[in-house]
C-alpha positions in Angstrom: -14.1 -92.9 8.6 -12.2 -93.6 5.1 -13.5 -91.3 2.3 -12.4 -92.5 -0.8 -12.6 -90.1 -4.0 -11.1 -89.3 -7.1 -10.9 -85.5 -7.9 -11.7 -86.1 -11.5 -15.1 -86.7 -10.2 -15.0 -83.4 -8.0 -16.2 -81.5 -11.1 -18.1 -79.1 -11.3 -19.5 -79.8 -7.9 -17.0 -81.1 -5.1 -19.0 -83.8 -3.5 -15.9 -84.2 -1.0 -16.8 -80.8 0.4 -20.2 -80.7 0.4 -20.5 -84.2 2.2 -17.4 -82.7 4.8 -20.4 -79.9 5.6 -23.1 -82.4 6.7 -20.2 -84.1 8.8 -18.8 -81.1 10.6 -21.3 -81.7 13.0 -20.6 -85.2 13.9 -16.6 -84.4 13.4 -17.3 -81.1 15.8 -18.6 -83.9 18.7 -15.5 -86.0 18.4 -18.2 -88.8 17.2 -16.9 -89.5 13.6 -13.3 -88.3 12.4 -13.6 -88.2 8.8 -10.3 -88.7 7.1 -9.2 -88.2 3.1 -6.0 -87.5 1.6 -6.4 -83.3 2.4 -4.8 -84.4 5.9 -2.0 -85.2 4.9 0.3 -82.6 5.3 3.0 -81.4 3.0 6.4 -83.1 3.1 4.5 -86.3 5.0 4.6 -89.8 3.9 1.7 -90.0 2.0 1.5 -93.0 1.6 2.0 -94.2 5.5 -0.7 -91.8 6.2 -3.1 -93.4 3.8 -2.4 -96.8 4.7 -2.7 -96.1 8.2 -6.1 -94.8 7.4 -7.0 -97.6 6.1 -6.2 -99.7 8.5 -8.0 -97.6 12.1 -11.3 -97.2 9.5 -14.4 -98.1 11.2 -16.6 -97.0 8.1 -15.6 -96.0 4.5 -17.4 -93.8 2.2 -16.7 -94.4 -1.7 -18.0 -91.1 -4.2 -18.2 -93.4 -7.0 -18.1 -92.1 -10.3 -16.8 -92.7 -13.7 -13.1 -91.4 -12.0 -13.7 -93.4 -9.2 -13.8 -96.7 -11.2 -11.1 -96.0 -13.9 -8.7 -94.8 -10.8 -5.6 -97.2 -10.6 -4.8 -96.1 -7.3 -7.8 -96.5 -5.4 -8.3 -99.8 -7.2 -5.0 -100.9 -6.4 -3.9 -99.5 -3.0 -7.7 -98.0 -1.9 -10.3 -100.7 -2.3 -8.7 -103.9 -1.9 -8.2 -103.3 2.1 -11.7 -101.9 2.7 -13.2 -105.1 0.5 -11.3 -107.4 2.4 -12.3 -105.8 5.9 -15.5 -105.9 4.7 -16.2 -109.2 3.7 -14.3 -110.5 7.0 -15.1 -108.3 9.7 -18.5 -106.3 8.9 -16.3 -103.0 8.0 -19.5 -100.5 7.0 -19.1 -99.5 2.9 -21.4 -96.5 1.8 -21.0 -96.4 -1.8 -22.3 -92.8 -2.8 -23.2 -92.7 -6.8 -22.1 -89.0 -7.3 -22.1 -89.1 -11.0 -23.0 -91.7 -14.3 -21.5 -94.4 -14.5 -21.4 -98.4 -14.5 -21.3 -99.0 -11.2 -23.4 -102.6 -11.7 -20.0 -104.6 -13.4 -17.6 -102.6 -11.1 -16.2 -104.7 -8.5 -18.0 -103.1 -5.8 -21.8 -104.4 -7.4 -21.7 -106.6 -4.6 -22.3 -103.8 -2.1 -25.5 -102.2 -2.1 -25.1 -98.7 -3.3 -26.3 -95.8 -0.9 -28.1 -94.2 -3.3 -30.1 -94.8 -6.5 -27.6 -96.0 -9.2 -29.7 -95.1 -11.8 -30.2 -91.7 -10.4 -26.7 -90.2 -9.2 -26.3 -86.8 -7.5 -25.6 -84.9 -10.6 -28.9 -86.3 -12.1 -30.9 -84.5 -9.0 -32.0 -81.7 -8.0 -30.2 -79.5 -5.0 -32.6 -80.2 -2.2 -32.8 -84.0 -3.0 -28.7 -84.0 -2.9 -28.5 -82.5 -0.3 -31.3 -84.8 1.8 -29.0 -87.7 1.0 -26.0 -85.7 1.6 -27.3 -85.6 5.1 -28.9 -88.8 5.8 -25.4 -90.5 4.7 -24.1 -88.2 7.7 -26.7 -89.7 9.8 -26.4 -92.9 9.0 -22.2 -92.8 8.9 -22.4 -91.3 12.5 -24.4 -94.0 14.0 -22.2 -97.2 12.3 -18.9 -95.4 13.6 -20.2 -94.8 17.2 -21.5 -98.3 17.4 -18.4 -100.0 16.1 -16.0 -97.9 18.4 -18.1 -99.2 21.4 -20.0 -95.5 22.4 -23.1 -97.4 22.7 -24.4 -96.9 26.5 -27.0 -99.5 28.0 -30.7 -98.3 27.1 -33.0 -97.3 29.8 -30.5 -98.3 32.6 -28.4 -95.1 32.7 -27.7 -92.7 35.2 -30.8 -90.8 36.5 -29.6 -87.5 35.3 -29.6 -89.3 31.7 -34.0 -89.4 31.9 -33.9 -85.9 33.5 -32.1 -84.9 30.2 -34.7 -86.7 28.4 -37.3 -85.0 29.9 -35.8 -81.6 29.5 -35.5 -82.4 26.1 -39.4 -83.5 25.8 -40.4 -80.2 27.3 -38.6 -78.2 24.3 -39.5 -80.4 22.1 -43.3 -79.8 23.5 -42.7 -76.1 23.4 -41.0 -75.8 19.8 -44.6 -77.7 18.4 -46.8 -75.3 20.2 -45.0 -72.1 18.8 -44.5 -73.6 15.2 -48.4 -74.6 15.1 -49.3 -71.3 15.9 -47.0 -69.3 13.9 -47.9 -71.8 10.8 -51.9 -70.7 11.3 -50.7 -67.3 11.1 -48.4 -67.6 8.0 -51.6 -69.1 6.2 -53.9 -66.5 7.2 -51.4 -63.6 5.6 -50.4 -65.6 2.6 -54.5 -66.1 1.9 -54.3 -62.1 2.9 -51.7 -60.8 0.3 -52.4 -63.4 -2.3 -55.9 -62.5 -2.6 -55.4 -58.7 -2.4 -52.6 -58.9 -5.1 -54.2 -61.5 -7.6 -51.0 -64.2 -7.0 -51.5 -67.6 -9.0 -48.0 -69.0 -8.7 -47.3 -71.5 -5.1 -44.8 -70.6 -3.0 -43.3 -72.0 0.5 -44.1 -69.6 3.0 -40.3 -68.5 3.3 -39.9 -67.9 -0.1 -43.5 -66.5 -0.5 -42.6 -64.0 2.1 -39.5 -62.6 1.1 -40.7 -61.8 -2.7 -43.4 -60.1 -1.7 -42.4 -58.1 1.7 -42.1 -54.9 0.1 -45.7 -55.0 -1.4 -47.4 -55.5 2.2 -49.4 -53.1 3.6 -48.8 -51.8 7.3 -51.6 -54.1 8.7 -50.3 -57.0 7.0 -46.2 -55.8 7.9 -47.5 -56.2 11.5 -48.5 -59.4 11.0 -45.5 -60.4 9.3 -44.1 -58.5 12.5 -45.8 -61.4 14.7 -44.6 -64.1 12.6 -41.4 -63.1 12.8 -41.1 -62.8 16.3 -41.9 -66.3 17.2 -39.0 -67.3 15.0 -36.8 -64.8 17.1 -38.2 -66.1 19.9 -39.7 -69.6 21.0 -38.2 -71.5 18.0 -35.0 -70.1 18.4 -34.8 -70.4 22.2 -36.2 -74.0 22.0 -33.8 -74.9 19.0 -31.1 -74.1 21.0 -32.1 -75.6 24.4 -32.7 -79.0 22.3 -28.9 -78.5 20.8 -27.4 -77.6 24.1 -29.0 -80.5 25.8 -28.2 -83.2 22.7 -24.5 -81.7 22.7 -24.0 -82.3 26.8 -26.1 -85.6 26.8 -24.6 -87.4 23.4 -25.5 -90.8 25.4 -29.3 -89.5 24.6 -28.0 -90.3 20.5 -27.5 -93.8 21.8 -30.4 -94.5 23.1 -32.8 -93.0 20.0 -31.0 -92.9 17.0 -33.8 -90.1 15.7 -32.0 -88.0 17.9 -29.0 -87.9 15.5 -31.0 -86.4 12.8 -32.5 -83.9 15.3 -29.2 -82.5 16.4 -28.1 -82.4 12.7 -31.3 -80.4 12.0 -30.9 -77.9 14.9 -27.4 -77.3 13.5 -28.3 -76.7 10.3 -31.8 -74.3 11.6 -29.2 -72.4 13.9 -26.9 -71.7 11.4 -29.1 -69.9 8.7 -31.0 -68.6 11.3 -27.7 -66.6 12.8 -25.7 -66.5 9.2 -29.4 -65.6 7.6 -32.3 -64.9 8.9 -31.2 -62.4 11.9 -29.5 -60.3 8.9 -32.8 -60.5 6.2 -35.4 -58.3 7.8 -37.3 -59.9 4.6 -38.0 -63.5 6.4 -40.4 -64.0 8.7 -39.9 -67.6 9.0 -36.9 -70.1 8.6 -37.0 -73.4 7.5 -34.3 -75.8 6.7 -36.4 -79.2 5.5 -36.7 -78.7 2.1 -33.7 -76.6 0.3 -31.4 -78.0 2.5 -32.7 -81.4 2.9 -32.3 -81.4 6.8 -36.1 -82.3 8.0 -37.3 -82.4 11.5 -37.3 -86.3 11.8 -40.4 -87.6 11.9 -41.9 -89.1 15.3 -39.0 -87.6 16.8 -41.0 -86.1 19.5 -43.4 -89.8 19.7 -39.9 -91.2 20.2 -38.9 -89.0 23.3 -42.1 -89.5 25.2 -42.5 -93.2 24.7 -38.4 -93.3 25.9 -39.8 -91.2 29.0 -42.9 -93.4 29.8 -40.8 -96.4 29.4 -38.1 -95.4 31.5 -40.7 -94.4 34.5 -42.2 -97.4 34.2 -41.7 -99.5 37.6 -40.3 -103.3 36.6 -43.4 -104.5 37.5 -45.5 -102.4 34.8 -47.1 -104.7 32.2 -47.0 -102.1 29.6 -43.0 -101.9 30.0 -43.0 -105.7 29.2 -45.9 -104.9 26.1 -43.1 -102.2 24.5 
């Protein structure tokens, strides 16, 4: 994948880096190699390494902003490539508005814009970059591992492929008990501490929970005790199964593309859980969906099951031919 920037957009925020951080994961599984000019290395022909960039591209992602369009070079040597591969051969654009500017009478208004033009990354706030930051990843992942041919037959597969998928069902099923129950219990101590200290303002329950930790009394700090512990334990022993299995099954990606979004989550929960939470006796729970933008997808666990059902399902079954 071809990521095409200019650095005079990169300013304050570098957009290059903080879309490199939603693909590590996908660049970590060999499934996407992102490339931009920081590979090329020093006393290289940088201008044989760009081409040739160009040229193996499955995917390219633009950060288009005012630089972007005013740049010579990637007008020049950059775009006219990627346009043509485009229009000929189905090459995957992602034009990402990362800052103002007049996108709709550049010569890329043909191609739908990823995001928003009217509402460009700098214009939003830090959770609602970063939730497109990582849906681009998503999305990006998926185009390059179906145009490189990774795509394995659906439903078809090697048994050990459905026993995978019913590992991962099971984890999935045990991550949804433990979060249900530790969620009733985070509302019963926030209604607990916010009555007894007169609180007006709404928090999450992570945030809500580290301000006012030091203000709990010891029947309520062994609540929080409780709470904590199923994040130390079930959720984080689930969240890792899940990863473990999606990291030595990727063939599972391929056969529900919410599964790409899952691992992507897991990596993101695992992380600030180990880098965060482990270290902040503060938290008693650890989310990842809305600061970070990095949800549990949706139906993911409907998804799974329904995979499952139909992949037990004898030729013969009517509802395999209803699905």
């Amino acid at each position: 994948m071809f990521i095409s920037y200019s650095r005079a957009d990169q300013a304050p925020i570098d957009w290059r880096a903080r879309l490199e951080l939603y693909l590590a994961q996908a660049r970590r599984t060999g499934s996407v190699d992102a490339w931009d000019d920081h590979r090329i290395e020093a006393g290289s022909d940088w201008q044989q390494a760009i081409d040739r960039a160009l040229r193996l591209a499955h995917a390219a992602v633009f950060l288009v902003g005012p630089g972007f369009l005013t740049s010579s070079f990637i007008r020049e040597r950059e775009l006219p490539p990627l346009l043509s591969r485009a229009r000929a051969s189905g090459l995957r654009l992602f034009p990402l508005i990362v800052g103002w500017c007049d996108y709709g009478h550049s010569e890329l208004a043909p191609f739908q814009a990823f995001n928003d033009i009217q509402r460009p990354l700098e214009s939003l706030a830090v959770s609602d970059q970063n939730q497109i930051l990582n849906k681009l990843s998503v999305e990006v992942s998926q185009a390059v591992e179906g145009r490189t041919g990774l795509l394995r037959p659906a439903l078809n597969g090697p048994p050990d492929l459905l026993e995978s998928m019913k590992r991962l069902m099971r984890e999935m099923d045990l991550s949804d008990v433990a979060f249900r129950s530790q969620n009733a219990r985070c509302r019963g101590l926030v209604n607990a501490v916010t009555a007894r200290l007169a609180i007006a303002e709404h928090l999450e329950f992570e945030q809500f929970f580290f301000r006012f930790h030091s203000r709990m009394t010891q029947e309520e700090l062994f609540e929080f005790s409780q709470i904590r512990a199923v994040t130390d334990g079930p959720l984080a022993e689930s969240n890792r199964q899940m990863l473990d299995i999606l990291m030595d099954h990727p063939a599972l990606l391929d056969e529900l593309p919410a599964l790409t979004a899952l691992r992507q989550h897991l990596v993101f929960w695992l992380n600030k859980y180990e880098r965060v939470f482990r270290v902040t006796p503060a938290m008693a729970v650890c989310y990842v969906g809305v600061e970070d933008g990095v949800p549990w997808p949706r139906g993911a666990e409907d998804a799974v099951r329904d995979w499952v059902r139909r992949a037990q399902a004898t030729p013969s079954d009517p509802k395999i031919k209803s699905t």
